[in-house]
C-alpha positions, -999 to 999 in steps of 0.1 A, spaced: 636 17 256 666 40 260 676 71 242 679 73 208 715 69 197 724 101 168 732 93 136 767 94 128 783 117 98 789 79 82 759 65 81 742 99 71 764 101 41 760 65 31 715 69 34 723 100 13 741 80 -11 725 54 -15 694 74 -24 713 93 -53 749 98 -65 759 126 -49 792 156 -57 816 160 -31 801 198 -28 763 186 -28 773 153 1 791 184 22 765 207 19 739 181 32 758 170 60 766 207 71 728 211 71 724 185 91 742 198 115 779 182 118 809 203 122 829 210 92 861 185 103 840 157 106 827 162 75 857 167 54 872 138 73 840 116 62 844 127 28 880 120 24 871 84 42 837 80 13 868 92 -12 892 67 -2 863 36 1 856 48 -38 820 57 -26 822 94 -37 837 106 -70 833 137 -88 851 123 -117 826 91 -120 799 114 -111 809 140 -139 812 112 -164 776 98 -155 759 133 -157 774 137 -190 765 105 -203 727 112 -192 723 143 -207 737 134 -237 713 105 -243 686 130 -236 698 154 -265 723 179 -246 749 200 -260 781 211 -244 769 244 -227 737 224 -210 766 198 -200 788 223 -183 756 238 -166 746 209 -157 776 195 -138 778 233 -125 747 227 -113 760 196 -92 789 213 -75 813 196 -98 845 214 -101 858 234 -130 887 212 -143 869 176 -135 841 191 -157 864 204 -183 885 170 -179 853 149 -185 844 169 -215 877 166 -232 867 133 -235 839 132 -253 840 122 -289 826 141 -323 804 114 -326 791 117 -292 776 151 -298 771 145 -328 745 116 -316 732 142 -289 723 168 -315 704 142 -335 686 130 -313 674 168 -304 671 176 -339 649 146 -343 628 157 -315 626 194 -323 613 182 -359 584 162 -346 576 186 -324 575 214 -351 559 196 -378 534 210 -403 549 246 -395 557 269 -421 597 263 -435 612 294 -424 592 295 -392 597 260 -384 637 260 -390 640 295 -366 620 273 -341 639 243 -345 673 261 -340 657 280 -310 649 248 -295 688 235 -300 698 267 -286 680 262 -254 694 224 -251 730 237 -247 740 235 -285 759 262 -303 745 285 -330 769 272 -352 761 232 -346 723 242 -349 726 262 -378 746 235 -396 721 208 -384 692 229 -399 703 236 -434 685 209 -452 650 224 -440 654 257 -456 639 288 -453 655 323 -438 666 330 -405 667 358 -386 703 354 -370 698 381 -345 667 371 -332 683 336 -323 708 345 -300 698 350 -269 717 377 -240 742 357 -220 738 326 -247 774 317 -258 773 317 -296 793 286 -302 807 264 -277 806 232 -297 
């Protein structure tokens, strides 16, 4: 048997890829860490570019799509394509796009969630927990309040928002 022949950058990036969709910034970072040089690896991402195998756009899009079916508001969105190395106007590009009634679908299907979870709580208590549980899936105090009226009950305001929580971002 001879020596082992290394692995190029190419079919590194393509195992990689075809494990998960990957960000430009996440694919790089990976193939830095294993140990090619930094030209290669732009030149292999600007090949994987070219072939239509890498996208941040596409990727953006899909992340976006997932969280929303999983009950995600806009900040979780823009954390979560943070999160994936996705850059600032692709994200911000991607979320221009969506549509009312896409977050609209999001936030009930988190409301719905947050209500099962909740039942048989007091009103007032179980409305502040419902809207805390919004809150924390990336929806704005605003959207959650508004989504929470019909269950009544008073609200502490203050003790909903959260240090470093942007208010309102829907």
């Amino acid at each position: 048997m001879g020596p082992k022949k290394a692995k190029t950058a190419h079919t590194v990036a393509l195992e990689l890829l075809n494990r998960r969709a990957l960000s430009e910034d996440e694919l790089r970072k990976k193939l830095l860490k294993r140990g090619f040089g930094s030209k290669e690896v732009e030149q292999e991402l600007s090949r994987l570019r070219r072939a239509g195998l890498v996208s941040d756009l596409e990727l953006a899009r899909m992340v976006v799509r997932s969280k929303l079916q999983t009950g995600h508001g806009r900040w979780a969105l823009r954390v979560a394509l943070r999160q994936r190395g996705i850059d600032v106007k692709v994200s911000e590009r991607v979320l221009a796009e969506l549509a009312p009634e896409d977050e609209d679908g999001a936030l009930s299907r988190a409301l719905e969630k947050a209500l099962r979870r909740y039942e048989g709580e007091e009103a007032s208590l179980r409305r502040q927990k419902v809207v805390r549980y919004l809150l924390g899936r990336g929806f704005g105090l605003a959207a959650a309040l508004r989504a929470t009226e019909f269950l009544g009950g008073e609200l502490d305001e203050e003790a909903l928002v959260e240090p470093g929580n942007p208010e309102d971002v829907s």
